[in-house]
C-alpha positions as CSV (number, residue, x, y, z in Angstrom):
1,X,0.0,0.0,0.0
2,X,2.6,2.1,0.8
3,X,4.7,2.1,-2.8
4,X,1.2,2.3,-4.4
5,X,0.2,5.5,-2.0
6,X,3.6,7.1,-3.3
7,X,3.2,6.3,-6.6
8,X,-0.1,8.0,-7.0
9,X,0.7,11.4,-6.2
10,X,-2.7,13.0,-6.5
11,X,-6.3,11.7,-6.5
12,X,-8.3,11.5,-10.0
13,X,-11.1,12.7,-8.6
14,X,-10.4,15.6,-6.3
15,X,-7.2,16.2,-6.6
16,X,-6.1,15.7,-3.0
17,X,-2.6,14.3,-2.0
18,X,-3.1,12.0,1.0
19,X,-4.4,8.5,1.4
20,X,-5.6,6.2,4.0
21,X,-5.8,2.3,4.1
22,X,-7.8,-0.6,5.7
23,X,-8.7,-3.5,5.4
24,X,-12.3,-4.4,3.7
25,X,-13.0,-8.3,3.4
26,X,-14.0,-10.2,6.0
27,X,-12.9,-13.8,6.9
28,X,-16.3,-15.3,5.2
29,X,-16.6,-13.6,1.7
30,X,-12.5,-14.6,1.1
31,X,-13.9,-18.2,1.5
32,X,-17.0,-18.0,-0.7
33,X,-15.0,-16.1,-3.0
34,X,-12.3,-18.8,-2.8
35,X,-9.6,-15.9,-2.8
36,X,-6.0,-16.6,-2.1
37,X,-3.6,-14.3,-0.1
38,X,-2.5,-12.8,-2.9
39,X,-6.0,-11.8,-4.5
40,X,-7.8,-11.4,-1.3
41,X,-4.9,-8.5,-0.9
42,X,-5.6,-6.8,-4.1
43,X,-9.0,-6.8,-3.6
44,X,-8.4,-5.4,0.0
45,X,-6.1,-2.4,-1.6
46,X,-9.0,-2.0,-4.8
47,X,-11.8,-1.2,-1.8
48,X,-9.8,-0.2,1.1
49,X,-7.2,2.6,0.0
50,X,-9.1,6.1,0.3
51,X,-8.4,9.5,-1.3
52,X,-8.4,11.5,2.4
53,X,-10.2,14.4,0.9
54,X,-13.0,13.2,-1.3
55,X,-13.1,9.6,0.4
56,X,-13.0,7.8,-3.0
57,X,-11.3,4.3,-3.1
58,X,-8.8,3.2,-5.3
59,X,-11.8,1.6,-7.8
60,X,-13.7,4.9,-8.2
61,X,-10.7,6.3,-7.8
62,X,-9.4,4.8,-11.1
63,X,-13.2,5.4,-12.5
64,X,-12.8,8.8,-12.7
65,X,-9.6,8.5,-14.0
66,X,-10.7,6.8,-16.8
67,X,-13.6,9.1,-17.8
68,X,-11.0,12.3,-17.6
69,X,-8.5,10.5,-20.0
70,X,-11.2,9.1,-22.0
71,X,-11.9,13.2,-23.0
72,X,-8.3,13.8,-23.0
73,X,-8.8,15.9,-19.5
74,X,-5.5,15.9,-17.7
75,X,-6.7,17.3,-14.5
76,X,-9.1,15.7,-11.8
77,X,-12.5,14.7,-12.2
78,X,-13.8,17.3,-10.3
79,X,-12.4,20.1,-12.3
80,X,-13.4,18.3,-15.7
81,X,-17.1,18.1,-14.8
82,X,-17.0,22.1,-13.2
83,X,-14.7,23.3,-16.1
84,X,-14.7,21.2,-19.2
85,X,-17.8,22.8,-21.9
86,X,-17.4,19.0,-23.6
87,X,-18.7,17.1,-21.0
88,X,-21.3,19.4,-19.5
89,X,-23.2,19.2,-22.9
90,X,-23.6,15.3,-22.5
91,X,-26.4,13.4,-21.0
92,X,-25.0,11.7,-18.3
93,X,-26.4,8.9,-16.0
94,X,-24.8,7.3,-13.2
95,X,-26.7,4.1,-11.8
96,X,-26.0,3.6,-8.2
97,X,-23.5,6.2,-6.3
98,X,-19.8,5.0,-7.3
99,X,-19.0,6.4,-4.0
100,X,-18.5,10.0,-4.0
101,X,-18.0,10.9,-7.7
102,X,-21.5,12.1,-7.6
103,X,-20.4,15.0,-6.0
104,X,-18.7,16.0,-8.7
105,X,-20.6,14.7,-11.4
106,X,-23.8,16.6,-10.5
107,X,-22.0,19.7,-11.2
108,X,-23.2,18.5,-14.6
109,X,-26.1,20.0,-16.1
110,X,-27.4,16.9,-17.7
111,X,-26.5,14.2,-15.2
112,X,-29.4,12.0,-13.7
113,X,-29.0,9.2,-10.7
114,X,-30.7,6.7,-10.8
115,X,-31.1,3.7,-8.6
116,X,-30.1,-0.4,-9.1
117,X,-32.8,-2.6,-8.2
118,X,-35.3,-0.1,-8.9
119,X,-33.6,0.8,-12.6
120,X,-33.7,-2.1,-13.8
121,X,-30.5,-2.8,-16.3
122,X,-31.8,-5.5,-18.3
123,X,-34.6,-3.4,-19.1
124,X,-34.3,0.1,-19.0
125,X,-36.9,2.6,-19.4
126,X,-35.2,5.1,-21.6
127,X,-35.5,5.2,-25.7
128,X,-32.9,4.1,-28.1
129,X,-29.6,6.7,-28.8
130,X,-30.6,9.0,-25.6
131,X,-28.2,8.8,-23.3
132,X,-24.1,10.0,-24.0
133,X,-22.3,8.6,-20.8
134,X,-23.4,6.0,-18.5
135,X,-21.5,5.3,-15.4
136,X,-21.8,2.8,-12.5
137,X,-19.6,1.4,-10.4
138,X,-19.4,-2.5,-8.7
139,X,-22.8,-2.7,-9.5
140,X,-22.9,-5.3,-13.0
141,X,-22.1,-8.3,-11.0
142,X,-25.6,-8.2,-9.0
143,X,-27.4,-8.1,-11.6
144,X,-29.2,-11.6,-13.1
145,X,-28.4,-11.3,-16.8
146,X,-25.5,-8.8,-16.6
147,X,-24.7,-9.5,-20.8
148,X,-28.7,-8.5,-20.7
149,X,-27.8,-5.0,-19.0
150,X,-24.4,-4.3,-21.5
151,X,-26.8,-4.8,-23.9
152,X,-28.9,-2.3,-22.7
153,X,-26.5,-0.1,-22.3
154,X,-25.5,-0.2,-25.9
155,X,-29.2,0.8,-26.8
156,X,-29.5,3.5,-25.0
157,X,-26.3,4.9,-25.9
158,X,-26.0,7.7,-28.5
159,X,-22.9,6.3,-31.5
160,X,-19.9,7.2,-30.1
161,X,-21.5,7.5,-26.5
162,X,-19.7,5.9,-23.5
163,X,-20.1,3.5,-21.2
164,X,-17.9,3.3,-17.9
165,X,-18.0,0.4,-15.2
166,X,-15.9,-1.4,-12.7
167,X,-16.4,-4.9,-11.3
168,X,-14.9,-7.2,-8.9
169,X,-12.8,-9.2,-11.1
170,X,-10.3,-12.2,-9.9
171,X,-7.7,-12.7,-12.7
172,X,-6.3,-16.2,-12.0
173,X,-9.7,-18.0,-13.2
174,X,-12.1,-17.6,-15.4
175,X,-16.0,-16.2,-14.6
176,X,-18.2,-17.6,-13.1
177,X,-21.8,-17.6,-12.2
178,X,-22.6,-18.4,-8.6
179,X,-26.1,-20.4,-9.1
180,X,-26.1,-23.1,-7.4
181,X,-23.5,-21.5,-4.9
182,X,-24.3,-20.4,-1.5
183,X,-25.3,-16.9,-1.2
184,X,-22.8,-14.6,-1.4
185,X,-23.3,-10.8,-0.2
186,X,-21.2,-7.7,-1.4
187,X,-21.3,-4.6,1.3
188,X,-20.9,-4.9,5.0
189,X,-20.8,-8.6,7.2
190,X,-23.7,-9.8,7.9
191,X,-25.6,-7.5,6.0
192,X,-27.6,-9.5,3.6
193,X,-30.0,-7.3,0.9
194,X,-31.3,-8.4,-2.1
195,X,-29.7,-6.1,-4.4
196,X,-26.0,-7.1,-3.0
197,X,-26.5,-10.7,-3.7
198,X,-23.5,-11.8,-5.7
199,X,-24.6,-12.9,-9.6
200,X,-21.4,-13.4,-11.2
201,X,-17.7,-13.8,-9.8
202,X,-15.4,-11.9,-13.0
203,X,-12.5,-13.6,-13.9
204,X,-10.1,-13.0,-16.8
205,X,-12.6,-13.4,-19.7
206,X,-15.0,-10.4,-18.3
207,X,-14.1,-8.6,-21.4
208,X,-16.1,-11.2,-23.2
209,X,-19.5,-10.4,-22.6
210,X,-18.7,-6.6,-23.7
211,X,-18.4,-7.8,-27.3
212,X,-21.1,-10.6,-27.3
213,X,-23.2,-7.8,-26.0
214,X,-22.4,-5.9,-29.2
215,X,-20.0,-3.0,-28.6
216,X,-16.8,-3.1,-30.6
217,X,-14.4,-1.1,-28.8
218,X,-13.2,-1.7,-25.4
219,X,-10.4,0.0,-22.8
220,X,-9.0,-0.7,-19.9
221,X,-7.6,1.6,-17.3
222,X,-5.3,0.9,-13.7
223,X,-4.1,2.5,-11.1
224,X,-2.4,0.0,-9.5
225,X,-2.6,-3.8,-12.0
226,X,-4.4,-6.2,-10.8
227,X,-5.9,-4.4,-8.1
228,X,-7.9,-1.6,-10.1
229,X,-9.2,-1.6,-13.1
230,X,-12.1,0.6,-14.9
231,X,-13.6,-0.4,-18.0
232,X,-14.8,2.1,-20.8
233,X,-16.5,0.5,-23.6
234,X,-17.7,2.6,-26.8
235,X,-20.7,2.2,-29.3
236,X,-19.2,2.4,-32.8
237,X,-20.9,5.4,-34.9
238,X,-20.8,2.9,-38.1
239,X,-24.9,2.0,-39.1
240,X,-26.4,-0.8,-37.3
241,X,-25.5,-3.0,-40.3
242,X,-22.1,-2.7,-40.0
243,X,-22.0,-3.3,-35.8
């Protein structure tokens, strides 16, 4: 944690210079997750290492670092969403909080939040080519048909819109569903709601339902490999035909 908090000399989001650490998981998930020291660290430093001033950790952290470099924004999310004329012109939703980036991102003129279960990703209720950016954060692996919801996304999105995600992904297997599994729970221990039941455990291969869902670009972003990375997948401005 400490080469990583050295390293990372300002937070993508606010801009602040100090970080704090501690440990997230709890004895129970490691073991339904079947995590080993190794990725059961990771994980610990992708939820666990906070921004001091905007209280981001390092997975929205690396979020917001993907949308800035996305729209070739050098600075910090914050001052790309109160400065930047591109961005505040584009419809922007984000589903669920991804933690305290909504702060900044309502600065936005066009941003809406809206809520997972209540939104429901594999159906959504707004028309084709609406939205510009959709973000969400740890949220995809909750939901049943999560190819269903990338889909959606795709649908809604205007050509050459943008779609931003992270998920909990494990990159010595492969992904897997967990039905017929035990229930597993993201959030707090012994807390045990509906909409943080675990769907899908992401391995290596999550890039794979991006493209079966039909988008044809995909990047990747990291603060620290393999403990953070963001996704940002794009819907091609060719005609339908040609997707």
């Amino acid at each position: 944690m400490d080469e990583l908090s050295q390293s990372l000399k300002v937070c993508p989001a606010c801009g602040h210079d100090r970080f704090t650490y501690q440990e997230i998981l709890w004895p129970e998930v490691i073991e339904e997750w079947g995590l080993s020291p190794d990725e059961a660290r990771d994980t610990n430093l992708q939820q666990g290492l906070w921004c001091a001033g905007c209280k981001n950790n390092l997975r929205a952290m690396t979020l917001a670092a993907a949308v800035t470099s996305a729209f070739g924004f050098t600075g910090s999310l914050k001052d790309f969403c109160q400065n930047d004329p591109g961005i505040r012109q584009l419809s922007v939703i984000e589903i669920n909080q991804a933690k305290t980036l909504s702060l900044f991102l309502q600065a936005l003129p066009k941003y809406a939040l809206h809520s997972f279960p209540q939104l429901d990703m594999q159906r959504m209720s707004f028309a084709d080519e609406l939205i510009d950016l959709i973000l969400h954060s740890d949220t995809l692996e909750h939901v049943p048909d999560s190819k269903a919801a990338v889909k959606e996304s795709l649908r809604v999105l205007k050509p050459g819109g943008h779609l931003f995600y992270t998920i909990p992904i494990v990159i010595g297997r492969l992904t897997r569903t967990r039905r017929g599994l035990p229930p597993s729970y993201h959030g707090r221990p012994g807390v045990k709601r509906d909409d943080c039941i675990v769907q899908r455990e992401y391995g290596a291969d999550f890039w794979c339902e991006i493209f079966e869902a039909g988008f044809r670009e995909v990047r990747l972003t990291s603060l620290s490999f393999p403990a953070s990375v963001a996704i940002h997948a794009i819907k091609s401005r060719l005609p339908a035909d040609f997707s």
